[in-house]
GUPA-163722 format. One record per residue (C-alpha): residue number from 1; x, y, z; residue in one letter. Coordinates in Angstrom, 3 decimals, always signed. Each point is the difference from the previous one (the first is absolute). Last residue first. Example, Ala and Ser with C-alpha at 12.3 -4.5 7.8 and 13.67 -1.06 7.14 Angstrom:
2
ATOM; num; xx; yy; zz; residu
ATOM; 2; +13.670; -1.060; +7.140; S
ATOM; 1; -1.370; -3.440; +0.660; A
% end
This chain:
323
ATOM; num; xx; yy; zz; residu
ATOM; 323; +110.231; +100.277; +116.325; X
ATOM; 322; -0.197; +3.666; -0.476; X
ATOM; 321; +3.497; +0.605; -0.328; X
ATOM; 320; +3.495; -1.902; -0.694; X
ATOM; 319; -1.714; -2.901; -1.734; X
ATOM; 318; +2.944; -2.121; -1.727; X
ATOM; 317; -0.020; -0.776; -3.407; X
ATOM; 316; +3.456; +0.103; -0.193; X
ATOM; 315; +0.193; +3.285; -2.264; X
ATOM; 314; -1.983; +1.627; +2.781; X
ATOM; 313; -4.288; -0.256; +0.903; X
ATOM; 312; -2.538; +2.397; +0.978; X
ATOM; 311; -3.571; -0.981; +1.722; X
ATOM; 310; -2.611; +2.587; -0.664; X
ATOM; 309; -3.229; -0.540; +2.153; X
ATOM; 308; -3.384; +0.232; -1.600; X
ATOM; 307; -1.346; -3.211; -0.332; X
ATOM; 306; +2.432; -2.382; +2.212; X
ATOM; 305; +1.693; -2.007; -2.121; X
ATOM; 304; +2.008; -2.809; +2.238; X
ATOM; 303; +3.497; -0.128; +0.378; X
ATOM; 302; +0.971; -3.635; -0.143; X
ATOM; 301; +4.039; +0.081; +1.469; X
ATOM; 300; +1.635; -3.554; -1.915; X
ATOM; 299; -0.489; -3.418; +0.983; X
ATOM; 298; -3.902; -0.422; -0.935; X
ATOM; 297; -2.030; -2.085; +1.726; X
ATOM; 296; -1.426; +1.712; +2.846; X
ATOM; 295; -0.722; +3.292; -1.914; X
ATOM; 294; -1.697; -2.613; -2.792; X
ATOM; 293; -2.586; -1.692; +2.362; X
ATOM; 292; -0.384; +3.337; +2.057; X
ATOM; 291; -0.975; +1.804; -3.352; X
ATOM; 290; -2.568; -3.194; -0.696; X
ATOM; 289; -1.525; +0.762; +2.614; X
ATOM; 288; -0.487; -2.090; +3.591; X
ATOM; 287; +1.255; +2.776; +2.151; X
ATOM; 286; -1.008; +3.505; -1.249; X
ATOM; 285; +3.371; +2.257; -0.968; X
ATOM; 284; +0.420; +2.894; +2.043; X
ATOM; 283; -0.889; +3.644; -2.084; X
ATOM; 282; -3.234; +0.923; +2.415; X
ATOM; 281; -1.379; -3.075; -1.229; X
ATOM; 280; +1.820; -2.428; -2.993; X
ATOM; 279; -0.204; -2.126; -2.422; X
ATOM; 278; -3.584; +0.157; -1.745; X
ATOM; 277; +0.120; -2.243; -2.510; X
ATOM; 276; +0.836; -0.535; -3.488; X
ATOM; 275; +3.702; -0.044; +0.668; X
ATOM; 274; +0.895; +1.614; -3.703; X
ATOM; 273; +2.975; +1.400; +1.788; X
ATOM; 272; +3.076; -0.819; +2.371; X
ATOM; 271; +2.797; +2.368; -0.101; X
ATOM; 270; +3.453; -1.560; +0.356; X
ATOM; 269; +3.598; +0.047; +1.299; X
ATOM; 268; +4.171; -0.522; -0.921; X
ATOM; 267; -1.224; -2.378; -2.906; X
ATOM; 266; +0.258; -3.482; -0.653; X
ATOM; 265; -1.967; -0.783; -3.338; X
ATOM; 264; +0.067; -3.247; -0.380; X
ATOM; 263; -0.013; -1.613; +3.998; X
ATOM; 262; -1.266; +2.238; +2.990; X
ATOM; 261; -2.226; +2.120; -2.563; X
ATOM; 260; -0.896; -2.208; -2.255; X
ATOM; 259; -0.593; -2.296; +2.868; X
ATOM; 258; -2.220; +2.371; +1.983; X
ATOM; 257; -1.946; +0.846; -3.014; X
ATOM; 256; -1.002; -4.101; +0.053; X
ATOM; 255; -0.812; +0.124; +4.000; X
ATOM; 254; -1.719; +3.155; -0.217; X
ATOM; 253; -2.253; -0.845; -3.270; X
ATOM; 252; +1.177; +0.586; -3.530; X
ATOM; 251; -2.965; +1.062; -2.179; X
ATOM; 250; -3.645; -0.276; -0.504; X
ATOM; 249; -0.429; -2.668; +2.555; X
ATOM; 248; +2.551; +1.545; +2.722; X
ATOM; 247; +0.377; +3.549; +0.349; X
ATOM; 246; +3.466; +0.837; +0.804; X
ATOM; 245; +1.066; +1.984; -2.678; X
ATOM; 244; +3.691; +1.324; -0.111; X
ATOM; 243; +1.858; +3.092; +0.178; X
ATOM; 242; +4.029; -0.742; -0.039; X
ATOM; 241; +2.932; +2.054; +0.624; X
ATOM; 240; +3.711; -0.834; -0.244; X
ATOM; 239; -0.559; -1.076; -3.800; X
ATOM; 238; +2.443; -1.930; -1.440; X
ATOM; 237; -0.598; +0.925; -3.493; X
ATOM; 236; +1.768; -3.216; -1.853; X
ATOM; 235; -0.303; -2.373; +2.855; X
ATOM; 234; -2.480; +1.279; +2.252; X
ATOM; 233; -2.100; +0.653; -2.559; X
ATOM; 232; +0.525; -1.724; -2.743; X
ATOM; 231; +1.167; -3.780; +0.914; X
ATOM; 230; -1.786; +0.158; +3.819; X
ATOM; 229; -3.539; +1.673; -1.068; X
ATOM; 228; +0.564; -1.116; -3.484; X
ATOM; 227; -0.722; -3.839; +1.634; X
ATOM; 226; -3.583; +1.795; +0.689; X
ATOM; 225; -2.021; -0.707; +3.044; X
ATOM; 224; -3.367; +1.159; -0.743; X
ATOM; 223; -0.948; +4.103; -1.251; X
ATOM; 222; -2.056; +2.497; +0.773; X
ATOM; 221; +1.848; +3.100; -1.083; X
ATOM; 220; +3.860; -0.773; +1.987; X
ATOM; 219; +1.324; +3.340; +0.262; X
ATOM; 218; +4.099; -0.733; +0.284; X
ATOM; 217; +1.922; +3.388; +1.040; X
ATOM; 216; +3.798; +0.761; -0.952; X
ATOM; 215; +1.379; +2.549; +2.409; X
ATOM; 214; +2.828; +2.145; -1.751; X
ATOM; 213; -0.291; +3.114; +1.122; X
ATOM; 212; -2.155; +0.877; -3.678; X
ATOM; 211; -2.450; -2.562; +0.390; X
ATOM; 210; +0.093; -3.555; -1.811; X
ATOM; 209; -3.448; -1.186; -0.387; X
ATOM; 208; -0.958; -3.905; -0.193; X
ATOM; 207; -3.321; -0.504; -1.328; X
ATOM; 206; -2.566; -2.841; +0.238; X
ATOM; 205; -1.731; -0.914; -3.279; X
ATOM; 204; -3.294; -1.406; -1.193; X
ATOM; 203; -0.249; -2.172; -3.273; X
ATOM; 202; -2.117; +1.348; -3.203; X
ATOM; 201; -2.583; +2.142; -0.308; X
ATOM; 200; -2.671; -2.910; +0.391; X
ATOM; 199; -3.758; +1.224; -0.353; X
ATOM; 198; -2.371; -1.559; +2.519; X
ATOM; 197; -2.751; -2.736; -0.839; X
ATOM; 196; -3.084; -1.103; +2.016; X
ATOM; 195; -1.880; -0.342; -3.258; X
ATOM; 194; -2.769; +2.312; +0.762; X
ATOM; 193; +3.049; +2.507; +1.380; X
ATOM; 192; +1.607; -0.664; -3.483; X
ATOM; 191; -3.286; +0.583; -2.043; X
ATOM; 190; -0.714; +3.433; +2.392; X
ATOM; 189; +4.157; +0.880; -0.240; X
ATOM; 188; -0.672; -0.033; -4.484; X
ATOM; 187; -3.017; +1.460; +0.304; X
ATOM; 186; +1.241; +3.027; +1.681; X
ATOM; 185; +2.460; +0.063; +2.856; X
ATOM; 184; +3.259; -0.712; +0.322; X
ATOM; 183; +1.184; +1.269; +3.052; X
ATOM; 182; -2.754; -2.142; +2.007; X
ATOM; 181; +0.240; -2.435; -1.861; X
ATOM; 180; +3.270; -0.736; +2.642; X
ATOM; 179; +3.295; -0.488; -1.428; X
ATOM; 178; +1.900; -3.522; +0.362; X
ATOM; 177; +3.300; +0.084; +1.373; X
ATOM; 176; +0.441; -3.169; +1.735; X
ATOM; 175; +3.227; -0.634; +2.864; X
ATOM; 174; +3.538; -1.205; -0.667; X
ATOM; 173; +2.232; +3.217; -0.061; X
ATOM; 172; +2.907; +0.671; -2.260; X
ATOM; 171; +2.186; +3.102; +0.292; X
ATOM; 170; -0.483; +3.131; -0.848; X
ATOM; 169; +2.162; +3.367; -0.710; X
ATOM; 168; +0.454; +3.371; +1.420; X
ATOM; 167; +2.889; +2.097; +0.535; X
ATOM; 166; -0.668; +3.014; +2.249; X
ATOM; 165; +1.624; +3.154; +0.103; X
ATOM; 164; -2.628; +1.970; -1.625; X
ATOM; 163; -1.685; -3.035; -2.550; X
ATOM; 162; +2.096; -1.919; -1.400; X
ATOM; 161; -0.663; -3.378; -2.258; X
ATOM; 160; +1.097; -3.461; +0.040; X
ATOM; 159; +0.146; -3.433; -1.419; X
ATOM; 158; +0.149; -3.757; +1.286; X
ATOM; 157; -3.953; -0.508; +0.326; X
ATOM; 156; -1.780; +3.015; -2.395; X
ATOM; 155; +0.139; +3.682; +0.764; X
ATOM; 154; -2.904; +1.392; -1.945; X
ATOM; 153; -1.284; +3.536; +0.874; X
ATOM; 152; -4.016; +1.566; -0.476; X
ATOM; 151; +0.851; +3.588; +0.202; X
ATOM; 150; +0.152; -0.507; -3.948; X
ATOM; 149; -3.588; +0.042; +0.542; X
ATOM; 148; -0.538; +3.665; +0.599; X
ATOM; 147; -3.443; +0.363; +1.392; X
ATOM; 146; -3.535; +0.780; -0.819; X
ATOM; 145; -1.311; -2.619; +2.061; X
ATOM; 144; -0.304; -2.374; -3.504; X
ATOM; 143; +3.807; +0.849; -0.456; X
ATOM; 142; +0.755; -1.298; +3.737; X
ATOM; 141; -1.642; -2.905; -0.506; X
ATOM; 140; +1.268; -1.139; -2.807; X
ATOM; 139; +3.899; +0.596; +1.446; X
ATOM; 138; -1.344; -2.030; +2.756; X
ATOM; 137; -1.258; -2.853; -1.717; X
ATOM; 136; +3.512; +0.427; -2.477; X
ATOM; 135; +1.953; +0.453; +2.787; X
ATOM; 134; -1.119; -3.501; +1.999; X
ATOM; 133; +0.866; -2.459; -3.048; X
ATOM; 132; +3.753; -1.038; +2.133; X
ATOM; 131; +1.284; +2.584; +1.987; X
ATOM; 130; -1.462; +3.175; +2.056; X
ATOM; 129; +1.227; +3.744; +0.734; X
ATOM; 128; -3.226; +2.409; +0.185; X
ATOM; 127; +1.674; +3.646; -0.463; X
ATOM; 126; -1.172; +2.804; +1.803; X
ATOM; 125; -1.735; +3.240; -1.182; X
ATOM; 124; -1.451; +0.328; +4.007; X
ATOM; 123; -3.902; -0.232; -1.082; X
ATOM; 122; +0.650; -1.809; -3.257; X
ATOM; 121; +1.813; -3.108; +2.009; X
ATOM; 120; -2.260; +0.357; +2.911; X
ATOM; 119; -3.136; -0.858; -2.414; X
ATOM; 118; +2.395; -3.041; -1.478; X
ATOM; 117; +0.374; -1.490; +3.107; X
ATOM; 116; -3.040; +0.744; +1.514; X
ATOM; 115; -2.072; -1.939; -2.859; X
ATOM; 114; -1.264; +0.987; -3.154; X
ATOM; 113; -2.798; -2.254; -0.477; X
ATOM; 112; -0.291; -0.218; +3.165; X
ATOM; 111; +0.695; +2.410; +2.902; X
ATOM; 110; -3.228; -0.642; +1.930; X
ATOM; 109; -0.101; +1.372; +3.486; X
ATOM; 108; -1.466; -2.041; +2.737; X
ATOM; 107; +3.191; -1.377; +1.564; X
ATOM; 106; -0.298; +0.595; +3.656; X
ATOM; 105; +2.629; -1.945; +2.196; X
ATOM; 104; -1.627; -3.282; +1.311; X
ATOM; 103; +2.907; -1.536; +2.262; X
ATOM; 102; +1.375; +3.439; +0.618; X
ATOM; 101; -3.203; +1.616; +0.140; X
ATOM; 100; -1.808; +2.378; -1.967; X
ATOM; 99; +1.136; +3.173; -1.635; X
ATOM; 98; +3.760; +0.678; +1.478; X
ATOM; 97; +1.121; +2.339; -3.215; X
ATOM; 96; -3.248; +0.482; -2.300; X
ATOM; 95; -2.410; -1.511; -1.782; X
ATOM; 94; +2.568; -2.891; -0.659; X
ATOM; 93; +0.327; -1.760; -3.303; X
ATOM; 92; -1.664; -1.291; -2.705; X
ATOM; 91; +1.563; -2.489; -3.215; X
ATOM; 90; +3.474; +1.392; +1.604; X
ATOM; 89; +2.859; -1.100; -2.026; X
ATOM; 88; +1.261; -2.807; +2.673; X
ATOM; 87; -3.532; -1.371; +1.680; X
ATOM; 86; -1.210; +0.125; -3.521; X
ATOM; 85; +2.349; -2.505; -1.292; X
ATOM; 84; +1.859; +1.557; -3.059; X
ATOM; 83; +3.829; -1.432; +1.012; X
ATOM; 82; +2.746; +1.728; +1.830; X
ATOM; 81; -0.389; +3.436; -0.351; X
ATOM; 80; +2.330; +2.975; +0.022; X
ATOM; 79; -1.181; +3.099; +0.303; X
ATOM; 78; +2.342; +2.747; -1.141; X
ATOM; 77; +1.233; +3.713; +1.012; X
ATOM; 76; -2.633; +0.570; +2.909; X
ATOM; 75; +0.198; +3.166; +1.660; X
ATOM; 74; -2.375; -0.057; +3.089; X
ATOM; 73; -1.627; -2.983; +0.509; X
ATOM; 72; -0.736; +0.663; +4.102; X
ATOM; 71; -2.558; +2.865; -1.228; X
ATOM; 70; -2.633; -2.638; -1.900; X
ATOM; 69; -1.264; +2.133; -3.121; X
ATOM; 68; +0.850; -2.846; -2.313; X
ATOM; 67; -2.326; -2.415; +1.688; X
ATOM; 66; -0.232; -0.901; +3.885; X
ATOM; 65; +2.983; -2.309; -0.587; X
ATOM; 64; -1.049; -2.984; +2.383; X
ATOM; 63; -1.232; -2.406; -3.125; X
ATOM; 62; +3.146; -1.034; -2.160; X
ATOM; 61; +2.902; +2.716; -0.728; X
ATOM; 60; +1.921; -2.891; -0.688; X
ATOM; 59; +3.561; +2.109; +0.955; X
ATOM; 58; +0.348; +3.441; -0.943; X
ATOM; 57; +3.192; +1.262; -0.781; X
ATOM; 56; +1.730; +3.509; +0.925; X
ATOM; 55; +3.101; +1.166; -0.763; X
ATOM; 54; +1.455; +2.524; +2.752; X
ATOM; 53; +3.688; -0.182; -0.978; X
ATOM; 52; -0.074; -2.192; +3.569; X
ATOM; 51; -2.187; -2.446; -1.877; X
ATOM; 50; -3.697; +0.151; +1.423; X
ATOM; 49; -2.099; -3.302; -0.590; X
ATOM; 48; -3.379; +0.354; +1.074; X
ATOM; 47; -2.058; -2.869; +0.504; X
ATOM; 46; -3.382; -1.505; -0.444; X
ATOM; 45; -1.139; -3.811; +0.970; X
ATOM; 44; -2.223; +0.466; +3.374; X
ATOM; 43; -3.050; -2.020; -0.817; X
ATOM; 42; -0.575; -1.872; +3.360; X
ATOM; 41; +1.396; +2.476; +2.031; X
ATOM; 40; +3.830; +1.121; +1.231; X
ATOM; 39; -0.760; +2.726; +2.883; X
ATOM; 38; +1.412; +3.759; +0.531; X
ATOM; 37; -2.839; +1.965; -1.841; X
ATOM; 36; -2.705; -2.675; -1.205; X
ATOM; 35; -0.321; -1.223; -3.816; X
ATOM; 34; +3.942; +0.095; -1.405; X
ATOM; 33; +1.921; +2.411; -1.280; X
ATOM; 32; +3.007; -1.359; +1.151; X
ATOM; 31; +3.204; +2.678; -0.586; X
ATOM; 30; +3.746; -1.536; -0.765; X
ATOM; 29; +2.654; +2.576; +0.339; X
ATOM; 28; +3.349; -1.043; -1.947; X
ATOM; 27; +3.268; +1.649; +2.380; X
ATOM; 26; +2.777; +2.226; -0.883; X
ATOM; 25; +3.003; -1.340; +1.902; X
ATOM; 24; +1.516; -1.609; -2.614; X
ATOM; 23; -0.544; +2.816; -2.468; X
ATOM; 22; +1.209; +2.667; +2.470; X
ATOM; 21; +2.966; -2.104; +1.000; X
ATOM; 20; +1.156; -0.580; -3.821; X
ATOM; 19; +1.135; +3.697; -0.682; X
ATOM; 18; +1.360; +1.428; +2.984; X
ATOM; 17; +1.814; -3.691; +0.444; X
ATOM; 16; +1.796; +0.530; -3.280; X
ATOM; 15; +0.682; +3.603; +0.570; X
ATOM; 14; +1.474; -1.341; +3.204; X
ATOM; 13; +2.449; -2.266; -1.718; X
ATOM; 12; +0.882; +2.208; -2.752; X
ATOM; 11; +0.911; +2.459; +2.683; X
ATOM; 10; +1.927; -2.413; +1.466; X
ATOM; 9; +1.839; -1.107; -2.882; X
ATOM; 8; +0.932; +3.355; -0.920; X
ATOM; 7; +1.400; +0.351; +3.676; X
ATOM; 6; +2.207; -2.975; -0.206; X
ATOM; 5; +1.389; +0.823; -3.499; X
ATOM; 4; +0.879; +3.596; +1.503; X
ATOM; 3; +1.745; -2.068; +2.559; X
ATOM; 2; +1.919; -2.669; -2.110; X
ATOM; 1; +1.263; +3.154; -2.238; X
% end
């Protein structure tokens, strides 16, 4: 009896492991689209978030995406946006992949009113995931492009909604989130442009994304130091992996983003963005930048977001390819 008990715990045992290992071991693929092939450029802010079920989100599509028709989107499921800036929805973009320089990377096609975010959106059927007043500008948006506008999605700061294997929801970020005339337009954006006036759609957001192995990511948007970057989440979501903005002036700088990394947030590694400078040549950072400034600082691995190359991550937040 004590054997045959043995061997049905064993083979409970390794069903077990048969079960869990592929989900630990399955791996999140993160994908820069950024201006130039294999560099990190002064408007670089786009990702692609691949869950190992094969959900994929797109991250502040901003001004690299060479439209809806650019082949390194692929399937997109949702876009999720941190705030209405144009550098983040797209108010132009790219004329195509690598057009122009790294420091001056070739924006000369106009995306407003609609903007690239909501253009991709129709073009791949994808969801546009933002909190606060965003889903109503983009659910309006989508309807006057001929779209569905319930593809417009509110998840607001402490709730949550699925999409694939993914489990979205936003935090708080300290930053402005005044739209552009621009997307307005009429005589309502021509007496607000004469006025020097943007419309407010209420606060900007970061993100924090729990995939399906496990790994819980924190996506900063353009944001300051935040005491809900310690309190929320590291301590509530306790995210292993962190993308933050390194900027300076608009947003955290290298020395300030190092500290949220090194001392709120305290994840296993991070993925500068938002640098606002051209970073790198021939993939090594440039001495003197703002990247070196933050890569120097920061206590955990900084793996940087080279346009083009896939970098995969485990449960831990760990890169275990690509990196």
């Amino acid at each position: 009896m004590h054997i045959a008990s043995t061997f049905l715990l064993a083979a409970i045992m390794a069903a077990f492991v048969a079960v869990a290992y592929p989900l630990q071991a399955a791996t999140l693929k993160i994908t820069p689209l950024g201006g130039q092939d294999g560099e990190f450029c002064r408007l670089d802010r786009a990702l692609v978030l691949e869950d190992p079920d094969g959900t994929r989100l797109l991250y502040d599509v901003g001004r690299t995406v060479a439209g809806a028709d650019d082949p390194r989107l692929g399937e997109i499921d949702a876009l999720l946006i941190s705030h209405v800036h144009g550098d983040h929805i797209g108010d132009k973009h790219t004329s195509a992949i690598n057009a122009g320089t790294c420091a001056e990377p070739d924006v000369s096609i106009v995306a407003a009113p609609a903007s690239s975010a909501v253009t991709i959106a129709m073009a791949k059927d994808a969801k546009i995931v933002t909190g606060s007043e965003m889903p109503r500008f983009f659910a309006g948006k989508l309807q006057s492009a001929g779209g569905d506008p319930k593809k417009s999605v509110l998840v607001r700061f402490g709730g949550s909604i699925k999409v694939g294997g993914v489990v979205i929801t936003t935090v708080p970020a300290v930053h402005s989130n005044g739209l552009a005339t621009e997307f307005i337009g009429g005589s309502l954006g021509e007496a607000m442009e004469a006025a020097g006036i943007t419309a407010y759609v209420g606060p900007p957001t970061g993100f924090v994304l729990t995939f399906s192995n496990g790994l819980v990511v924190y996506l900063s948007g353009d944001t300051g130091i935040t005491a809900e970057q310690e309190t929320v989440v590291r301590g509530h979501y306790q995210a292993k992996l962190a993308v933050i903005n390194i900027g300076d002036t608009f947003t955290t700088g290298p020395t300030e983003a190092a500290y949220v990394i090194n001392e709120l947030v305290k994840p296993n590694a991070v993925i500068p963005s938002h640098a606002n400078e051209e970073a790198t040549q021939g993939g090594t950072v440039l001495p003197g930048t703002r990247t070196e400034a933050f890569t120097k600082a920061s206590k955990v691995p900084v793996h940087l977001p080279l346009s083009g190359k896939t970098m995969e991550f485990d449960s831990t937040g760990t890169c275990v390819a690509g990196c």
